[in-house]
KOLGU-92553 format. One record per residue (C-alpha): residue in three letters; x, y, z. Coordinates in steps of 0.2 Angstrom, whole numbers. Example, Ala and Ser with C-alpha at 12.3 -4.5 7.8 and 13.67 -1.06 7.14 Angstrom:
<sites>
+------+-------+-------+-------+
! type !     X !     Y !     Z !
+------+-------+-------+-------+
!  Ala !    62 !   -22 !    39 !
!  Ser !    68 !    -5 !    36 !
+------+-------+-------+-------+
</sites>
This chain:
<sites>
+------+-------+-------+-------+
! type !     X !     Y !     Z !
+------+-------+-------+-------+
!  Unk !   -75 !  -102 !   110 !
!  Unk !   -59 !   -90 !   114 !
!  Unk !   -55 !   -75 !   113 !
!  Unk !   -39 !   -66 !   105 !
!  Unk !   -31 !   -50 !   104 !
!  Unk !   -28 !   -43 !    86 !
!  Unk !   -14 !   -30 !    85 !
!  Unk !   -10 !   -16 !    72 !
!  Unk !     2 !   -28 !    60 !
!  Unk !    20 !   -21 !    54 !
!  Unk !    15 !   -14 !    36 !
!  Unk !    32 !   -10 !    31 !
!  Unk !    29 !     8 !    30 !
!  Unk !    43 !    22 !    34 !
!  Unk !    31 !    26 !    51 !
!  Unk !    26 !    13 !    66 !
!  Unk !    11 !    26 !    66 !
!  Unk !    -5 !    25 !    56 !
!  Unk !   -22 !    31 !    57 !
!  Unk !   -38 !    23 !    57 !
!  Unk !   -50 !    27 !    42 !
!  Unk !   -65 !    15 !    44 !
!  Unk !   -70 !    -3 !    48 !
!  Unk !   -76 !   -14 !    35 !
!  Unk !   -84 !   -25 !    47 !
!  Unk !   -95 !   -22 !    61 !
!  Unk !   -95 !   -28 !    82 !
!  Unk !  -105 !   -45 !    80 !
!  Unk !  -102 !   -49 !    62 !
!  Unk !   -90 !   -64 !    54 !
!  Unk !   -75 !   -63 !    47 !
!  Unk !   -64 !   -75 !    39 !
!  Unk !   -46 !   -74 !    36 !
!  Unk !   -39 !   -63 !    24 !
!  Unk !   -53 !   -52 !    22 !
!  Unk !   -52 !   -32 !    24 !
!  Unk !   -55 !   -27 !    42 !
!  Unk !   -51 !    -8 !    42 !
!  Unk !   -42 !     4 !    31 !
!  Unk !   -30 !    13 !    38 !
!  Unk !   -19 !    29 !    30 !
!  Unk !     0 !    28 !    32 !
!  Unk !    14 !    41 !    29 !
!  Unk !    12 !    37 !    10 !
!  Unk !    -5 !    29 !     5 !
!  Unk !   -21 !    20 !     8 !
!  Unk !   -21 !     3 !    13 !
!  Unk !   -33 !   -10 !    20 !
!  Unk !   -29 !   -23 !    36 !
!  Unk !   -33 !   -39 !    34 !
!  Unk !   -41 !   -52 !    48 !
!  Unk !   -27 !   -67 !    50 !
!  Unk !   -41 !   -78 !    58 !
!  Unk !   -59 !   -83 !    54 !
!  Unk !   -73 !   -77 !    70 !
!  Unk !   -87 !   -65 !    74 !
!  Unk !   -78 !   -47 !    78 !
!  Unk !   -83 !   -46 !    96 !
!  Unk !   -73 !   -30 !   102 !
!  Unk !   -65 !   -13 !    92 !
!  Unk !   -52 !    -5 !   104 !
!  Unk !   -49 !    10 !    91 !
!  Unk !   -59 !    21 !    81 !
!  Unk !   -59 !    31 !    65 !
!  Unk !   -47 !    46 !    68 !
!  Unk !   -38 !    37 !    79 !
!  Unk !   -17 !    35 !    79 !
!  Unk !   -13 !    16 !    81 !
!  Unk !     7 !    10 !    80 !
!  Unk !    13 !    -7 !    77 !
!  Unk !     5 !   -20 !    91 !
!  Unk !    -7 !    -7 !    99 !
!  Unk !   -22 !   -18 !   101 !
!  Unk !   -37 !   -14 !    87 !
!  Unk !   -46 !   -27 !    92 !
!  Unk !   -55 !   -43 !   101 !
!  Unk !   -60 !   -58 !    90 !
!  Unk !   -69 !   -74 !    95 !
!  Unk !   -64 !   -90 !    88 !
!  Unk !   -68 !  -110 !    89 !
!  Unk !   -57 !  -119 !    98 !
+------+-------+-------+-------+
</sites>
């Protein structure tokens, strides 16, 4: 098992600044790839994240409230291989 870093992708909004709504998954729990992680708000709507790897969620670096630009870390994910 490794772990790797997920960073806030570019969403192609008019701001490198979103904030953090709510996490769909919680610390411990699987995820696969494409599914919603956290929803976030942007300058002009709501929008979901989306995991681009299957693991367990091992670590959140940001919190609901928070202010996260592009490639802040958000958090830690344990994979195979």
């Amino acid at each position: 098992m490794k772990k790797i870093e997920m960073k806030m992708p570019y969403l192609a909004t008019t701001t490198d600044t979103v904030t953090v709504l709510s996490w769909l998954v919680e610390v411990d729990g699987p995820i696969k790839r494409g599914e919603p992680l956290l929803e976030i708000e942007t300058d002009k709507s709501i929008m979901e994240v989306e995991s681009y790897t299957t693991g367990t969620l091992c670590e959140i670096h940001v919190q609901p409230g928070d202010e996260v630009v592009v490639g802040e870390l958000i958090a830690t994910i344990e994979v195979e291989g």
